[in-house]
C-alpha positions as CSV (number, residue, x, y, z in Angstrom):
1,X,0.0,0.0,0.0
2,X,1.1,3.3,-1.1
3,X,2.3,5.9,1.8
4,X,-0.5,8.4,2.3
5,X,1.1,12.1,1.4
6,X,0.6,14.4,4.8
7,X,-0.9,17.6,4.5
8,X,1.1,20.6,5.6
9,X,-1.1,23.4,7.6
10,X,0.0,26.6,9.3
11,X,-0.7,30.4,10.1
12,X,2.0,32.9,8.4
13,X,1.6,36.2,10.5
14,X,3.2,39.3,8.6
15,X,4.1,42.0,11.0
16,X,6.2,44.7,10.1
17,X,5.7,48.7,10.6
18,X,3.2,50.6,8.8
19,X,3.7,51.5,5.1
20,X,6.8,48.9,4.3
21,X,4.1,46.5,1.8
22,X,2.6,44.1,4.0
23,X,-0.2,44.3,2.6
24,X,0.9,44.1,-1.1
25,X,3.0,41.2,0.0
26,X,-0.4,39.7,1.0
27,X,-2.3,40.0,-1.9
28,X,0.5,38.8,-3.6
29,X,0.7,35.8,-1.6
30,X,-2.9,34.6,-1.2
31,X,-3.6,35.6,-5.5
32,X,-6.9,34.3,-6.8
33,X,-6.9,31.4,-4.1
34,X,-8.0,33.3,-1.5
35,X,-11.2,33.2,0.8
36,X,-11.7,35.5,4.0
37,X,-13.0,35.0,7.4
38,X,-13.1,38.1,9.4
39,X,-12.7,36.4,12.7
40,X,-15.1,38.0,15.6
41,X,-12.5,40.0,18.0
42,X,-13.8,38.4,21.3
43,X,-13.6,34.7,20.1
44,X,-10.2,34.0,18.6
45,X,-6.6,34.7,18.8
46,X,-6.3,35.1,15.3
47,X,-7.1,37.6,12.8
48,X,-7.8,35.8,9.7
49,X,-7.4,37.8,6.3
50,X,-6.7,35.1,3.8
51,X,-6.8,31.0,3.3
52,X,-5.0,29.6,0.4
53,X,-5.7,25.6,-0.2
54,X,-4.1,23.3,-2.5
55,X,-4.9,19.2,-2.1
56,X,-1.4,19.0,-0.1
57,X,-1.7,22.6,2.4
58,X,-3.7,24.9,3.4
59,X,-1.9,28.5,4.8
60,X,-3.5,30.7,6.6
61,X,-2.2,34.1,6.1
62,X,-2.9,37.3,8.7
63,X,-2.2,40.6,7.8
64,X,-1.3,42.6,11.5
65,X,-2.0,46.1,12.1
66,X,1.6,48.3,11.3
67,X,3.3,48.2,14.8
68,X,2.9,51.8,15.9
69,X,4.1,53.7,19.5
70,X,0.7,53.9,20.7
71,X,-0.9,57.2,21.6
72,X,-4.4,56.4,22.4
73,X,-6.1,53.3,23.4
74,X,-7.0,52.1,20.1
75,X,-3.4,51.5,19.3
76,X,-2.8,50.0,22.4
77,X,-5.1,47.3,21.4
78,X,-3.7,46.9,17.4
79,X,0.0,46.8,19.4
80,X,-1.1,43.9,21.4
81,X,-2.3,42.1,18.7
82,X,0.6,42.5,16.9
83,X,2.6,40.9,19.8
84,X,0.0,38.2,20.0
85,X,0.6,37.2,16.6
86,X,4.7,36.5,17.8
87,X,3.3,33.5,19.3
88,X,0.4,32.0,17.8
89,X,2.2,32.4,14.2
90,X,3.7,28.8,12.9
91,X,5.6,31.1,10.9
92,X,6.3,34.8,10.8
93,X,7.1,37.2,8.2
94,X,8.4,40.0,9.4
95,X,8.2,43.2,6.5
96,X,11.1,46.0,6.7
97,X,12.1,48.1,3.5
98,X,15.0,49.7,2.4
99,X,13.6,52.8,2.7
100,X,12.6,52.5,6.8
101,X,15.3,53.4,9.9
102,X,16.3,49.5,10.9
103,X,16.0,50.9,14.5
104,X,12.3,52.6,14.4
105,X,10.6,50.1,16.9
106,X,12.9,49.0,19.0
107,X,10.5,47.4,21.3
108,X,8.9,45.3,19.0
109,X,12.0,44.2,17.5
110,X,13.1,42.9,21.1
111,X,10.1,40.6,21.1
112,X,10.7,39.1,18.0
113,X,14.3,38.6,19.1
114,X,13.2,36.4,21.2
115,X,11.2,34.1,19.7
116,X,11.6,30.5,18.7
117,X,9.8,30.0,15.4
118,X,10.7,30.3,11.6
119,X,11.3,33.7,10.8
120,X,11.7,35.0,7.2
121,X,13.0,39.0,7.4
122,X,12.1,40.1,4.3
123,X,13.4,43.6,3.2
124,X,11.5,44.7,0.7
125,X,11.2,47.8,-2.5
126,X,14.8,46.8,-3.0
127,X,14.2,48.9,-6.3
128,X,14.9,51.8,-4.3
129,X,18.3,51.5,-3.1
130,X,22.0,49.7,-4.8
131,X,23.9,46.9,-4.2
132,X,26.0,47.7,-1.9
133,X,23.4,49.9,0.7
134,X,21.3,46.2,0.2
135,X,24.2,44.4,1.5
136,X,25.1,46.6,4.3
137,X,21.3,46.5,5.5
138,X,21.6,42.8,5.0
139,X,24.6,42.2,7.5
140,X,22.8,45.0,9.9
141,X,19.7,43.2,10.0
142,X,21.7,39.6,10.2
143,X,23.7,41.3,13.5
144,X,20.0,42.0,14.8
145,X,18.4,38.6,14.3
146,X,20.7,36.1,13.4
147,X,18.2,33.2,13.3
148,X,16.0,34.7,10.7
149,X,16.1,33.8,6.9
150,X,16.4,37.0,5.1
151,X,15.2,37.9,1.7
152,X,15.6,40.9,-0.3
153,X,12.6,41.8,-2.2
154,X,10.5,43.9,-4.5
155,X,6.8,42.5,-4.7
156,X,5.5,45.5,-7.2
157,X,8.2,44.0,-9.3
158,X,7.5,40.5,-8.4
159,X,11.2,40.0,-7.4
160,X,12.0,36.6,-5.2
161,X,8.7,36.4,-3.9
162,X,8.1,33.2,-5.3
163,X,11.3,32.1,-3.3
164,X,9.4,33.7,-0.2
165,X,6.6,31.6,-0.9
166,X,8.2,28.4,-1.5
167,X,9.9,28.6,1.9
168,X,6.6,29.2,3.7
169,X,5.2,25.5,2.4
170,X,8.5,23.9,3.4
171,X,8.2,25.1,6.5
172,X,4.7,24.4,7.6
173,X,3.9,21.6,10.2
174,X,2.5,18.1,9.2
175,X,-1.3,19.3,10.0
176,X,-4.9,18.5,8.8
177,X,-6.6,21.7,7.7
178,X,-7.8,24.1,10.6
179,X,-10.5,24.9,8.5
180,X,-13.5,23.1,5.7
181,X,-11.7,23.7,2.8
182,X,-14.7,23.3,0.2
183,X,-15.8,26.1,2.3
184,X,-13.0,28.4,1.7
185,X,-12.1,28.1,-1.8
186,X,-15.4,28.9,-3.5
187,X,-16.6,32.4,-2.3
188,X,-16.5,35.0,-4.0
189,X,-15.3,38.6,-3.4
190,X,-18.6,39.7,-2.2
191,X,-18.1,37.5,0.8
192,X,-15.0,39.2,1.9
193,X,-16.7,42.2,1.9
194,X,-19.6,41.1,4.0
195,X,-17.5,40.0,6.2
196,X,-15.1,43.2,6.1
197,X,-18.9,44.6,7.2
198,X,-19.6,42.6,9.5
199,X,-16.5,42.8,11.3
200,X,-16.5,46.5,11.6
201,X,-20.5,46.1,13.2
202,X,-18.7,44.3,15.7
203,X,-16.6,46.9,16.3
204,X,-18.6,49.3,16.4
205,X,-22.0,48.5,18.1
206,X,-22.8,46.9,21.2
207,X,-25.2,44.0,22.8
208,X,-27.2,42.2,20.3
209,X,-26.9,44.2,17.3
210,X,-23.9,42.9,15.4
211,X,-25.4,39.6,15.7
212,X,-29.1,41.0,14.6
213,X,-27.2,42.4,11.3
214,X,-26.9,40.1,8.1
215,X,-25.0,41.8,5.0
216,X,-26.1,41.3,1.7
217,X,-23.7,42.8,-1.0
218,X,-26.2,43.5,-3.6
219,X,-24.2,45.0,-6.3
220,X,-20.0,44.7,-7.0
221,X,-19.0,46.2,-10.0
222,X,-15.3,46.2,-10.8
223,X,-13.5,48.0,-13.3
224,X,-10.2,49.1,-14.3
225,X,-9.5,51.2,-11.5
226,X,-12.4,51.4,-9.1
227,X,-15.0,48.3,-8.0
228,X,-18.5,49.6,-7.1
229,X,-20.3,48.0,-4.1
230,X,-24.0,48.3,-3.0
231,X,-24.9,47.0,0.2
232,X,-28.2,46.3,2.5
233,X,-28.1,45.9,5.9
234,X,-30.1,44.0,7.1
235,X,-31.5,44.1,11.3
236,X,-34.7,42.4,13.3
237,X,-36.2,46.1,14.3
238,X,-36.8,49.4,13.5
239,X,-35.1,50.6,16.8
240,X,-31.6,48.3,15.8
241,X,-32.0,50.2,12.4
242,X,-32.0,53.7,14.5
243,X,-29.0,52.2,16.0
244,X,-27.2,51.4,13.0
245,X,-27.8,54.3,11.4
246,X,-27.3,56.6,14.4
247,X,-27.6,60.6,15.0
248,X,-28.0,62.3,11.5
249,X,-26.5,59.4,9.3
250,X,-23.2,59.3,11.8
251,X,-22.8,55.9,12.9
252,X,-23.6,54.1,9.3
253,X,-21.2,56.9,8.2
254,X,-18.4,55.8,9.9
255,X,-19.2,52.0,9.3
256,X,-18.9,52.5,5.7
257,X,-15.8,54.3,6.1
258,X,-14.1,51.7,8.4
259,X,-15.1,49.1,6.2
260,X,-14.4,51.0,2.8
261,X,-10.4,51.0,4.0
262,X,-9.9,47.8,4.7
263,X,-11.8,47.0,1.6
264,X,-9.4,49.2,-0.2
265,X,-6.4,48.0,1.2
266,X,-7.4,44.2,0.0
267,X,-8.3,44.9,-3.3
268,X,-5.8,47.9,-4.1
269,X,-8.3,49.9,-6.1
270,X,-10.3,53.0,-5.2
271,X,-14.1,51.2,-3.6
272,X,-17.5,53.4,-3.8
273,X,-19.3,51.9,-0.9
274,X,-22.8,52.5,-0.6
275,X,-24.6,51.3,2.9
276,X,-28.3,51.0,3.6
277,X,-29.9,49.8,6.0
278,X,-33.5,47.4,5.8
279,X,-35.5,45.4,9.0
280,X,-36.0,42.8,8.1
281,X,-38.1,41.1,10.7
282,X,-36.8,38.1,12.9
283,X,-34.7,37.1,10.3
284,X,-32.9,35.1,11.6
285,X,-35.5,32.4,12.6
286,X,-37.1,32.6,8.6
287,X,-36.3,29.1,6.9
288,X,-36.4,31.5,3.2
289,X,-34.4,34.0,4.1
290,X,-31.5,32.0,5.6
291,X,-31.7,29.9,2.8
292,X,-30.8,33.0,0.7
293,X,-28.0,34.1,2.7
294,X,-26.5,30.7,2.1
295,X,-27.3,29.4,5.8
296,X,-27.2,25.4,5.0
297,X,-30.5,24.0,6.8
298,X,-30.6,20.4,8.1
């Protein structure tokens, strides 16, 4: 009898400090592949952008907040999941550039000194410096964390990222899948965007009414440069729809911008976001309606 082939599984946390092309590395990394789950804040450790599956692996990629010097709560909390994602990653990427000073967060640089795991350093928008500045930043970086695997890349110019990505599937665990992967390869865009949504509800309002909200992305329309998305809303009550939309238009205002950056960010093109908001009554106890929103029914 043949040897059954194991199946590699693992989460690949990018950190890095803000504007240095995580993101763009991400996109780059999950391509066409990709399916999102926005995971809820309050239930997980893990912030989960993209899932790419093949027959033999499954990686699940999370894109962290840029690691700032907080000055106001918020920032406190987007810090601390940043450090979070030092331990629960199976492998971390961490993104610097050429551009960046090497010592600009010194505290979060410590941490990741310290860890334990696969680390891949990868400098990136090497296109903007020479040979011999690369090599120099090279040896720095090597003084700072001598354990990592460091790679010198441009991923606008698609320059040894595939090398990148090569190393991140030999260096994922033996693992069954940590999530239904039928489930994750066949949604569409629109789903990442409802989900974008509904994170931000979460976010945002309190008690029941993220859970009373179901997102329906009515209309995506993508072109050259800008994708055009219509979306309902959809709550229980009239007085959740009040609280949605808030005082003069202020709360689904915010929503829509919230969700409109991330959206943005993902898809690297300009999004027209249009919100509205519709009760629905007790939706979420109608055998039709759950049907429609792709709720499987026993």
């Amino acid at each position: 009898m043949m040897e059954e082939k194991k199946h590699r599984s693992g989460f690949v946390n990018i950190v890095g400090n803000p504007n240095v092309g995580k993101s763009t590395l991400m996109n780059w990394l999950v391509g066409e592949k990709i399916s999102i789950i926005t995971a809820k804040a309050q239930t997980t450790r893990h912030r989960i952008i993209g899932i790419v599956n093949t027959p033999e692996y499954q990686v699940v990629y999370s894109d962290t907040p840029g690691v700032l010097r907080p000055n106001y709560k918020l920032q406190e909390q987007m810090l601390n999941f940043s450090l979070s994602a030092l331990q629960d990653a199976d492998v971390l990427l961490y993104v610097t550039d050429v551009v960046e000073k090497v010592d600009k967060n010194d505290e979060f640089l410590s941490k990741v000194q310290q860890l334990d795991l696969p680390l891949l350093l990868l400098i990136n928008k090497i296109d903007l410096t020479n040979q011999e500045k690369l090599e120099q930043l090279v040896l720095h970086w090597h003084s700072l964390l001598p354990k990592a695997e460091i790679y010198p890349i441009s991923v606008l110019n698609n320059f040894s990222v595939e090398e990148v990505q090569k190393r991140i599937l030999e260096l994922l665990p033996d693992s069954p899948p940590y999530f239904e992967k039928d489930a994750l390869t066949d949604k569409p865009a629109r789903f990442f965007v409802a989900e974008i949504i509904r994170e931000k509800a979460l976010l945002l309002y309190q008690k029941e009414i993220p859970y009373a909200i179901e997102v329906v992305v009515e209309e995506f329309l993508e072109a050259k440069d800008i994708i055009r998305i219509r979306v309902i809303i959809l709550v229980e009550r009239d007085t959740q729809k009040g609280i949605v939309i808030g005082h003069k238009g202020e709360s689904l205002k915010k929503l829509g911008t919230l969700a409109r950056r991330d959206i943005e960010r993902f898809f690297e093109k300009k999004i027209y976001l249009q919100l509205y908001v519709k009760v629905e009554k007790d939706w979420r106890n109608r055998d039709n309606l759950l049907r429609t929103f792709g709720y499987k029914l026993d």
